[in-house]
C-alpha positions in Angstrom: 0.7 7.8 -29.5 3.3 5.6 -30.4 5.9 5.6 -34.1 3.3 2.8 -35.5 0.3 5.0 -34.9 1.7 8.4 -36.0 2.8 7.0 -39.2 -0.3 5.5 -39.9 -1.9 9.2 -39.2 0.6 10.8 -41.2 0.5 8.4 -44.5 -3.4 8.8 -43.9 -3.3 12.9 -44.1 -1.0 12.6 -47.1 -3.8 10.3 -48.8 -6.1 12.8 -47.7 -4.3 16.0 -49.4 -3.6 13.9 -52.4 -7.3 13.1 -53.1 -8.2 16.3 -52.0 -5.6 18.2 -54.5 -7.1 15.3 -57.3 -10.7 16.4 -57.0 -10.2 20.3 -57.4 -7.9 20.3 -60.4 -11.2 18.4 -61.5 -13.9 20.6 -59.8 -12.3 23.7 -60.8 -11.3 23.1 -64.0 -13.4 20.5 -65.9 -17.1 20.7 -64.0 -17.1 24.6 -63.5 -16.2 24.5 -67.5 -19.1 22.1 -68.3 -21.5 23.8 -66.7 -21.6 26.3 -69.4 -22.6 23.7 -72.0 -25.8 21.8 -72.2 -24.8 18.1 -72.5 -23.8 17.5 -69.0 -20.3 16.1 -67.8 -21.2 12.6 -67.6 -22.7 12.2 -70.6 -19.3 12.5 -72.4 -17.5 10.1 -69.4 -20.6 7.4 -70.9 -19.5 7.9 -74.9 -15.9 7.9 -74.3 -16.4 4.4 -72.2 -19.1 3.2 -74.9 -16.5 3.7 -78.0 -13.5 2.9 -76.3 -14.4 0.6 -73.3 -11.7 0.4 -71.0 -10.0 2.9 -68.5 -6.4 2.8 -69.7 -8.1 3.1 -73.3 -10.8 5.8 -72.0 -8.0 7.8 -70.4 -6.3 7.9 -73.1 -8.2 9.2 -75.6 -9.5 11.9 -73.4 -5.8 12.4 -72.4 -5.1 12.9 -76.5 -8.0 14.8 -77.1 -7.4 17.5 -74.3 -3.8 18.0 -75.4 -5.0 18.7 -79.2 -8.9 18.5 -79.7 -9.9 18.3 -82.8 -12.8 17.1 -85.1 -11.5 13.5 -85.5 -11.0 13.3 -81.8 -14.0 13.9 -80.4 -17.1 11.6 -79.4 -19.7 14.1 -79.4 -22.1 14.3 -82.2 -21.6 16.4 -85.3 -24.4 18.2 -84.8 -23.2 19.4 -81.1 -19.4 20.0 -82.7 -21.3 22.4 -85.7 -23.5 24.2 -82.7 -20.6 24.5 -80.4 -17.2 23.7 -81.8 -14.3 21.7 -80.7 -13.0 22.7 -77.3 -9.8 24.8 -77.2 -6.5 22.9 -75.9 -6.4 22.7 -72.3 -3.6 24.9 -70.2 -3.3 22.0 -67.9 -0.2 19.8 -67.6 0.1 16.5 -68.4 0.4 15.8 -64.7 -3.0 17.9 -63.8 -4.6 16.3 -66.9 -4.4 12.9 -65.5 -5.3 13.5 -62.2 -8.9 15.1 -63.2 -9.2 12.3 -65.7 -8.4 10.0 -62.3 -11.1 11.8 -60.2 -13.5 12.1 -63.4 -13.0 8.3 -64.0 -13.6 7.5 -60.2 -16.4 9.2 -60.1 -18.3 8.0 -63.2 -17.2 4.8 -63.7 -19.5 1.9 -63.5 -17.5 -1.2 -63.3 -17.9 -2.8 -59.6 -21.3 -0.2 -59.0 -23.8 -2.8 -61.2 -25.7 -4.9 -59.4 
């Protein structure tokens, strides 16, 4: 193998841990959370992107609402916030925070998917 080809393997394994360590900050924190609740994970992706459109806009506000949910700041309907409250402030970092929201808006977004 020559320089060219093992640095192409090696940025290649770095993209590979990278999305790798993106996805479980999301899987084990955000969907094994949601699967307690009865709306499921998705459903919240399509209200943030109905009120607020685009991804910088859509990360964002989840970004704002994670760090210091409250009432005003949430999407969901009042009847779900009166049966099940406001979420408690996540323990993740800032850093971990937008990498789910990365991984959660790659994986639910519809722009490009429509046909």
């Amino acid at each position: 193998m020559d320089k060219g080809e093992c640095l192409m393997v090696k940025i290649g394994l770095l993209l590979l841990l990278t999305l790798t360590l993106n996805a479980s900050v999301y899987k084990s924190n955000c969907v094994s959370c949601h699967k307690k609740l009865p709306v499921s994970i998705d459903k919240y992706f399509y209200r943030y992107l109905l009120k607020y459109s685009s991804e910088k806009d859509v990360k964002q506000a989840m970004l704002g609402y994670l760090q210091k949910p409250n009432k005003s700041k949430s999407v969901m309907a009042e009847a779900f916030i009166s049966r099940f409250g406001v979420k408690k402030e996540s323990e993740l970092s800032s850093g971990e925070l937008k990498k789910a929201l990365n991984t959660y808006w790659n994986t639910y977004k519809v722009f490009g998917k429509l046909k």
